[in-house]
Each structure stands twice: as structure tokens, then as C-alpha cells.
N, C-alpha and C positions, 0 to 999 in steps of 0.2 A: 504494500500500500504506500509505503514513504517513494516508492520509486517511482510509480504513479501520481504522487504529489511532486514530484520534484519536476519529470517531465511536463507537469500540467504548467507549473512557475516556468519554465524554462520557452515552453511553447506559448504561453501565454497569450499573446498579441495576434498569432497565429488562429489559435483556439477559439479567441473574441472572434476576429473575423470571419474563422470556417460558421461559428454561433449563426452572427448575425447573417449572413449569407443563407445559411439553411432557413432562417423562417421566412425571410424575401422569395427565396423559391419553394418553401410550401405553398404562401397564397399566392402568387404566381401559379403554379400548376396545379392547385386547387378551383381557381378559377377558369382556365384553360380546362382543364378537365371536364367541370360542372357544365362547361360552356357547349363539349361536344357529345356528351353523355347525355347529361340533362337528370344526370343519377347523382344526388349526393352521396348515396354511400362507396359507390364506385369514385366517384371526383378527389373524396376522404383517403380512400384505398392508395388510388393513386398518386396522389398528392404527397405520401407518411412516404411511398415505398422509395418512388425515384430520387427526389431529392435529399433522402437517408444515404442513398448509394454513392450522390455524387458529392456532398457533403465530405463522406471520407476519403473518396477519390480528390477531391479538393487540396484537402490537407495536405496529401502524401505529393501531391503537384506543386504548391507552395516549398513543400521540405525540398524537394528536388530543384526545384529553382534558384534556392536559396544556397542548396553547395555548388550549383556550378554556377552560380556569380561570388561565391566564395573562390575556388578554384582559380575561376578569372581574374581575379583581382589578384590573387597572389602569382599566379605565373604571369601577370605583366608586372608586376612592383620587384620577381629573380629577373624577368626577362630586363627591365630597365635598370637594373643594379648591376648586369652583367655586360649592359654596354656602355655603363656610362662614363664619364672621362676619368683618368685617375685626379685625384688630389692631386696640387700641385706643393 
């Protein structure tokens, strides 16, 4: 449990944003849904399932994005430390 607290501190801002993202595409495709159904309980259904899925596909897209602009920054700040002029 502490390591699921720690990660949750650590992802934080990540977390917030996957959050609030997921309820903007619940009613979002709760109303899409309702819209071509014309079923609330189906629009419900559909609404809880997709946006749950892409919610943590989300996240896992954010983490990945974030080491390879990690990555990138550091192999341009060797790659510019390795050409750059000597001290004089």
C-alpha cells in the first residue's frame, strides 16, 4: 500500500489530469451514446466502459511521452557537451 501511495505522490499531476479527463469523456460519450441509442441504460453502459479503457491507456501514453522527452533532453545537453569548444 505505501508503494501505491508513493506512486500516486509521484504521478500526481499526471493522475489529476488522467481524473479530470475521464469525466469530460464520460459525458461526452454518454451523450453521444444517448444520442444514437436513444437507451439510457445502454448510453450508461457505454459511457462507464470506453472511457475507463482509454483513461488508463491515457496515463500509460502521458508516462511514455514523458521518458522520451526525458531521453531527449539529455542526449542533446551529452550530445552538446560533446561538441562544445574547450575552455580556454
Amino acid at each position: 500500500m505505501a508503494r501505491l501511495r508513493r506512486i500516486a505522490r509521484h504521478h500526481r499531476y499526471a493522475l489529476m489530469k488522467t481524473g479530470t479527463y475521464y469525466v469530460m469523456h464520460i459525458t461526452v460519450a454518454a451523450a453521444v451514446a444517448y444520442a444514437v441509442t436513444g437507451n439510457f441504460w445502454a448510453a450508461l453502459t457505454l459511457s462507464l466502459l470506453e472511457p475507463t479503457v482509454q483513461a488508463v491507456a491515457y496515463f500509460f501514453h502521458e508516462r511514455a511521452w514523458a521518458r522520451v522527452l526525458t531521453r531527449r533532453a539529455a542526449s542533446s545537453g551529452a550530445a552538446n557537451t560533446l561538441t562544445a569548444a574547450p575552455a580556454a
